[in-house]
N, C-alpha and C positions, 0 to 999 in steps of 0.2 A: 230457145227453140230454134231450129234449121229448118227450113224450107224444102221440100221439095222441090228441083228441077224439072223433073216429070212422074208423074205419078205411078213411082212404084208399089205404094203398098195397096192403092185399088186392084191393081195387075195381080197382084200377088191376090188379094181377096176374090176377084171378077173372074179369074180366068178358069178356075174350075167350072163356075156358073158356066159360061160359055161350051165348055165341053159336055155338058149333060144340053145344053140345046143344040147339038150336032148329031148325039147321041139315037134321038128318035127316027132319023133317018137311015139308020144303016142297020141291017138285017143280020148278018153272019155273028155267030157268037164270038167265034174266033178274032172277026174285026173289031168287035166293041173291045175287047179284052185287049187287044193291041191301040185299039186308040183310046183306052182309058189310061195304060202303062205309058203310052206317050203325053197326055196329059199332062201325068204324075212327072216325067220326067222333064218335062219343059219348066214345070211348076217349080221344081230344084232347081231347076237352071237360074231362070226370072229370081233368086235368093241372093243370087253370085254379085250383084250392086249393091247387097246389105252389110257386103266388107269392105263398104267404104266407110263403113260406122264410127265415127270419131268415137275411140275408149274416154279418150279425155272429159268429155260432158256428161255434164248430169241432167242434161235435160233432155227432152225430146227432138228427135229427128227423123226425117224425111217427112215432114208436118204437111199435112192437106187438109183447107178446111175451106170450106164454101156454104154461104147460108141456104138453109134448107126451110125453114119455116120460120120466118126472121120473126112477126110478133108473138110465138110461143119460144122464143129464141134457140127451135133447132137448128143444129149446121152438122153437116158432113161433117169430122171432125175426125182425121188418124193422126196416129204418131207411133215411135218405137224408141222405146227406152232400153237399156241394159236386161231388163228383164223379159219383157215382151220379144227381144230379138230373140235372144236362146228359144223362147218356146215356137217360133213361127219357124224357124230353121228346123225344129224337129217334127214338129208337122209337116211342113214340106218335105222331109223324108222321108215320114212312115208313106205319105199317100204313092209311090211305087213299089215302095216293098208291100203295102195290103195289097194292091193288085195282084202280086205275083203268089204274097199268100193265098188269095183266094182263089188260082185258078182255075184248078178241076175242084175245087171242092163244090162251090157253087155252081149247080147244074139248074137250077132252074129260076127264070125271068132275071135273068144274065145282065139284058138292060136296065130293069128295073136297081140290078142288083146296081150297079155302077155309078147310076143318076144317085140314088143316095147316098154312095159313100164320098160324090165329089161335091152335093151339096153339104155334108156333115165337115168334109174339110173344109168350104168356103167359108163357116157360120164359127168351125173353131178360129180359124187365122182374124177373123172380123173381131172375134170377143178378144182377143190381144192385141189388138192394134185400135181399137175405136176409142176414141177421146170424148165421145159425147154420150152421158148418159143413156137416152132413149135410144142412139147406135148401138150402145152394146147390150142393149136390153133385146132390141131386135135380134142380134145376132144371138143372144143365151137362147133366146124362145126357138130360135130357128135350126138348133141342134138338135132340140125334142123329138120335132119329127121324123127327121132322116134315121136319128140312133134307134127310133120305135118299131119304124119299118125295118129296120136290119136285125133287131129282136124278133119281131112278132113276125116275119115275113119269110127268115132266112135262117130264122135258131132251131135248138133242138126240139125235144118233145114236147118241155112245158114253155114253151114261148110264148102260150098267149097269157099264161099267167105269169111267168119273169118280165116283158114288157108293159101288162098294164102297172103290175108293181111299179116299174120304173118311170112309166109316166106320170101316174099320183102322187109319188115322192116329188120325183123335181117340179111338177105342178105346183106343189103345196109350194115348193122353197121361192118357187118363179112369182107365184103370185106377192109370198111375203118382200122380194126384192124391189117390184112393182110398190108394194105400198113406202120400201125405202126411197125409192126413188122419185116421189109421188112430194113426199116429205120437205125431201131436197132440192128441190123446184121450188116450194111455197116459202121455204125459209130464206135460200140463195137466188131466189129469183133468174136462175140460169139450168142449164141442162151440160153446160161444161164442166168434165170432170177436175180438169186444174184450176177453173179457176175455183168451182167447191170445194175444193183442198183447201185454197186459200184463204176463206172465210172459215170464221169463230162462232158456233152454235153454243150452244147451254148443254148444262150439263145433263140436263134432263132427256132435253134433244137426241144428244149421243145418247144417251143410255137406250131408249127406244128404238132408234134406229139402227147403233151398232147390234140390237137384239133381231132386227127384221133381216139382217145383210150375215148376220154371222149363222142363223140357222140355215137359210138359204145356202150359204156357202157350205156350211156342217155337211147339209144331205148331200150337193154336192161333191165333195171330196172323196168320202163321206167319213165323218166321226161317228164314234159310238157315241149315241144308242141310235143313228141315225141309221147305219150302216146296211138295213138287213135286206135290201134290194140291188145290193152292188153283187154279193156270193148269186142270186139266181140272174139275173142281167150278163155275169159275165158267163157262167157257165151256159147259157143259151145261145148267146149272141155267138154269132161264126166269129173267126180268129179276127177279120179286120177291124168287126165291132166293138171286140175285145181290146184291141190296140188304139182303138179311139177313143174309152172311153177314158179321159180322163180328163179335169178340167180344174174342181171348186177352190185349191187353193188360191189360185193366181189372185181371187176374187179379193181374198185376206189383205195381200199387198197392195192389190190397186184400189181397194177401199174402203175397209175395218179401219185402217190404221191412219191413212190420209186424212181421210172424212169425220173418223169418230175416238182419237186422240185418246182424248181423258177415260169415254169408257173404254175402249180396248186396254188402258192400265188398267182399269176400273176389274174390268174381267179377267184378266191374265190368270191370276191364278184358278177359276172356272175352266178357263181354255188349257191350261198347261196340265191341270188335273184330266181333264176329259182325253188330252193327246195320250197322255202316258196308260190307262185306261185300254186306249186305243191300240195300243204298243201290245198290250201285255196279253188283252182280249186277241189280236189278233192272231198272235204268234201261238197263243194256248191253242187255237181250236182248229188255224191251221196242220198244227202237229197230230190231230185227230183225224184229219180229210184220207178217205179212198182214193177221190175226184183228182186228177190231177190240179184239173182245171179251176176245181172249187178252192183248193189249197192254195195258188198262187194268187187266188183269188180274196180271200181272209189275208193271206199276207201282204195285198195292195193296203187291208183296214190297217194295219200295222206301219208298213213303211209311209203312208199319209200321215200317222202319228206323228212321225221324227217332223214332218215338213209343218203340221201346227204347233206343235212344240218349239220349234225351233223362227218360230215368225212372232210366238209370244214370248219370245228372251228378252225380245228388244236390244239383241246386242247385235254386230257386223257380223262375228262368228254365226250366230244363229242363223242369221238374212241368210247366208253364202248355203252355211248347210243347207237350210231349208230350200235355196230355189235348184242346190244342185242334186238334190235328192229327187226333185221334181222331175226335171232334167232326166235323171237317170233311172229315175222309173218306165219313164217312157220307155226308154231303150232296154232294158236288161227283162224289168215285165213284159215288154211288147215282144220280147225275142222267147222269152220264157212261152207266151201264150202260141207265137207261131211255131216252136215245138212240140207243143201240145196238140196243134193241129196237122203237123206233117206226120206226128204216127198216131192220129186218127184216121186220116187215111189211108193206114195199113191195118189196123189193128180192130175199127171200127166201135172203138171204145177209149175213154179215158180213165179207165177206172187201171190203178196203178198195178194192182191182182194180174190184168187184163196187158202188160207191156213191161213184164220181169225180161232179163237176162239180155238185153239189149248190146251190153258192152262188144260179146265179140261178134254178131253179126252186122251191125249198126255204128263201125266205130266212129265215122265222122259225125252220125247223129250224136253220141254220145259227147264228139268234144265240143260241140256248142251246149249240147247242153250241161256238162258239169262246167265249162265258162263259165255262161249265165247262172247257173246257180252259186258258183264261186263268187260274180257278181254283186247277187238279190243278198248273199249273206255278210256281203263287206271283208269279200277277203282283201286286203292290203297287196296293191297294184293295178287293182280293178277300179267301175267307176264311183260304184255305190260305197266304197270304203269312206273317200272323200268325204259326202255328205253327210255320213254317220258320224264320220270322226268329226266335223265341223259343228255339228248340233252336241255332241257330245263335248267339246270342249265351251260351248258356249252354255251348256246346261251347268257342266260341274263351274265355272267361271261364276253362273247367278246363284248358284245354292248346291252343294255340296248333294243335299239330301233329290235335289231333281235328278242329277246326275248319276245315283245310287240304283233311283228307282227304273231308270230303262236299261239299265246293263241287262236283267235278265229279258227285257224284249231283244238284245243284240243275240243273246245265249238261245233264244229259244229260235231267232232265225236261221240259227248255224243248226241246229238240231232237226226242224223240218225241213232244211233241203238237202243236208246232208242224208238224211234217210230217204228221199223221197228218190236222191241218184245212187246210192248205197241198190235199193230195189231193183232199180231201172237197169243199172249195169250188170248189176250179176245177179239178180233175183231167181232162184229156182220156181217150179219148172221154167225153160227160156220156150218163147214163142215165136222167135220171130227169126228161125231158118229161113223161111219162104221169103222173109220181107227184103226190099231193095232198100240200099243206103243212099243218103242224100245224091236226088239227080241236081242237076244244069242249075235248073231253076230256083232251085232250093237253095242251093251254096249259093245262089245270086242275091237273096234276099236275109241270107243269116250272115253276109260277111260284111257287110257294111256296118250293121252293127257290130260284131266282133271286135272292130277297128274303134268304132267307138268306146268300146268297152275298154280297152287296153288305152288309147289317147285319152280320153277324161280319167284316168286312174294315172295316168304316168306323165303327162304332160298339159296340166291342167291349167296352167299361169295364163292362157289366153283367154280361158273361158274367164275369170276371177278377174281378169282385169277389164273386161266386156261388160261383168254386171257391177265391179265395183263402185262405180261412181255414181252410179243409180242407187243402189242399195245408201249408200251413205249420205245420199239426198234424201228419202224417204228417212232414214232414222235420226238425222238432225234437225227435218222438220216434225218429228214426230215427237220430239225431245224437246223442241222449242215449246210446242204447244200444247204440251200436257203434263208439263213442268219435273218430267223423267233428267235426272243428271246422267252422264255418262259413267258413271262407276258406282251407281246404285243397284242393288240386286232388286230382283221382282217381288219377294216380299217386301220391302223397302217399300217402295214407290206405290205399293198396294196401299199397304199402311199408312202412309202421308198424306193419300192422294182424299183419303174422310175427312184430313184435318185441313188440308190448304185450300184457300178461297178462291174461286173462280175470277174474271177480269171485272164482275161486277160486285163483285166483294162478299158472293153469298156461298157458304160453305157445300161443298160436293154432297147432297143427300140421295140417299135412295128417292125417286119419285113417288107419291101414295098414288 
């Protein structure tokens, strides 16, 4: 691990906080909105020292840790590895472009509206960078709130029922991680997440707790049958909510797998059946959606499939797919949902019926958005190809017959977005003579991603060798410790893994 010199990743974490306590004192809407865009834009800036990030190590850096309750042995505890950087970097992105998504959309408690979306950025950056259990517990808990208020406070019609939905789910999951983490403490007698990696539990242990941490993480993501609060959550939540909300995988990598070895083999095949499931449900009923918003909505249940699927390969291929999938969801869904909301505000509707014939008065709308949908479906030089093709060769690589079974979730994502800009562009009757095409502000916020879209698709060797060494730390010690060989397939190691004995020489059982 490397040291921090001065503490950039609290900065990076603290300084949103700070802007929402500025926040209360200033009146004009205008200004809040200009000093929440400058916030967001300092927040990008304050990222520009995380490319000093040595590629070469697998271990953690810019390390901060200070004892915080030394006899319950909490500590302050950050770091950033290969994985965690990609995601703080996109975070710190999206938070000026939701500003600028939300401008006029959001007409009322303007402040309010602000304070939580810079506490919902402080509490995501925290849950990827904290090293100490009960840190990054605090920070999952402290998303709850802010994302309920941007549901229940700022959404559509039925926001009060898509936010409690969405509080109960992650309630449920928050609490089940709470009694993981409750566990982990009593066995490992620490609250540090590396050095809990580092220790050997029983197999019974894991089996339990990888059960409290992996449903947890399920509703989070969300897997099916988990899923049915993420379709009203997002179709409620205004665009910014919508582009925040995304988290539960990260969870997988930073602690299914470290933490709970032998059962996450134990389970793979549960989890790589439930991903594919996930794929297939997804893509079916998005192709049935009016909503715009609901459609690309079902197709987040889908595209999360590829990122569990491909974190239960256990192979490099799959890591890569899966965290760049992640990666690019952000960006391509979050650019997807902010067009969903730049012609809500012409159109005053998202219902697809309701925003036919777009192509010839709307053309710059139009070219962001058959990108991004070119994008979400993996065409080949875009960003989401990558991750698809990565999970996909990592899938056919463990078993021919896994590989078989999501080609049609690939078929069915090319099929509902192609119809959904097939409609939009030339759809009879067309509605939108009156409407203006992309102003100022709008090309301000859909081009940065664009740029993404096209550099992660076409020149991706920086990102791949930023998380390589991380990823291939995680899957050799994850291979050391649950006695996976490197060219074994995942029914393989399934099957072994009943027969071979634990370090105390008692064979892998189910628990009664």
């Amino acid at each position: 691990m490397s040291q921090s010199t001065w503490p950039i990743l609290s900065f990076l974490i603290f300084f949103p906080v700070a802007g929402c306590l500025v926040l209360p004192f200033l009146k004009e809407e205008k200004t809040i909105r200009l000093f929440t865009l400058v916030v967001g834009l300092v927040e990008a800036a304050l990222c520009l020292p995380l490319f000093n990030f040595d590629m070469t190590q697998q271990g953690y850096q810019f390390v901060e840790r200070a004892e915080w309750v030394k006899d319950w042995g909490l500590s302050y505890y950050l770091g950033m590895d290969g994985i965690s950087l990609l995601m703080v970097l996109l975070t710190a992105l999206l938070l000026p472009l939701c500003v600028l998504c939300s401008w006029s959309y959001i007409s009322k408690r303007v402040k309010e509206f602000h304070f939580s979306l810079l506490m919902m950025t402080s509490a995501c950056i925290g849950v990827f960078l904290a090293l100490d259990f009960v840190l990054f517990y605090i920070f999952w808990e402290a998303m709850l709130v802010p994302m309920f208020l941007l549901i229940a406070v700022w959404g559509g019609p039925d926001r009060r029922y898509a936010s409690l939905k969405f509080f109960l789910y992650t309630l449920a999951g928050s609490t089940l991680l709470l009694v993981a983490m409750v566990a982990f403490y009593w066995a490992g007698g620490t609250f540090s997440i590396p050095e809990l990696s580092a220790k050997t539990y029983s197999f019974k242990f894991q089996y339990w707790t990888f059960l409290a941490m992996a449903l947890a993480f399920a509703i989070k993501v969300p897997m099916f049958p988990f899923h049915t609060w993420l379709p009203a959550a997002h179709v409620e939540a205004p665009t910014a909510g919508s582009v925040l909300l995304k988290m539960g995988a990260y969870g997988f990598l930073r602690f299914c797998l470290p933490l709970t070895p032998a059962a996450s083999q134990y389970f793979a095949p549960m989890m790589i059946a439930i991903s594919i499931v996930s794929i297939l449900y997804g893509g079916f009923v998005a192709l049935g959606q009016r909503d715009m918003k609901k459609l690309i909505a079902y197709s987040s249940v889908a595209h999360m499939g590829f990122v569990t699927l491909g974190i239960f390969l256990f192979s490099l291929r799959g890591f890569e797919g899966a965290l760049m999938v992640m990666l690019n969801h952000g960006i391509t869904t979050g650019g997807l949902f902010m067009l969903v909301g730049a012609i809500y505000e012409r159109s005053h509707s998202r219902e697809i019926s309701e925003n036919l014939g777009l192509g010839k008065y709307l053309p710059a709308y139009m070219f962001f958005f058959g990108l991004f949908a070119l994008s979400s479906l993996g065409f080949p030089g875009t960003n989401s190809f990558v991750g698809e093709l990565l999970v996909l060769i990592g899938a056919f690589k463990a078993d021919p017959w896994i590989g078989a079974a999501i080609v049609p979730g690939v078929m069915l994502g090319a099929a509902y977005m192609l119809r959904l800009g097939q409609k939009l562009a030339w759809g009879e009757p067309a509605k939108a003579k009156e409407w203006k095409d992309l102003n100022t502000r709008e090309w301000a916020y859909f081009v940065p991603l664009a740029i993404l879209v096209f550099y992660l698709g076409l020149a991706l060797g920086l990102t791949l060798r930023a998380m390589d060494p991380t990823l291939n730390r995680v899957l050799d010690e994850f291979r050391s410790r649950s006695g996976v060989t490197a060219t074994a397939t995942v029914p393989e190691t399934h099957l072994s893994l009943a027969l071979e004995t634990n370090a105390a020489g008692q064979a892998h059982k189910l628990p009664r």
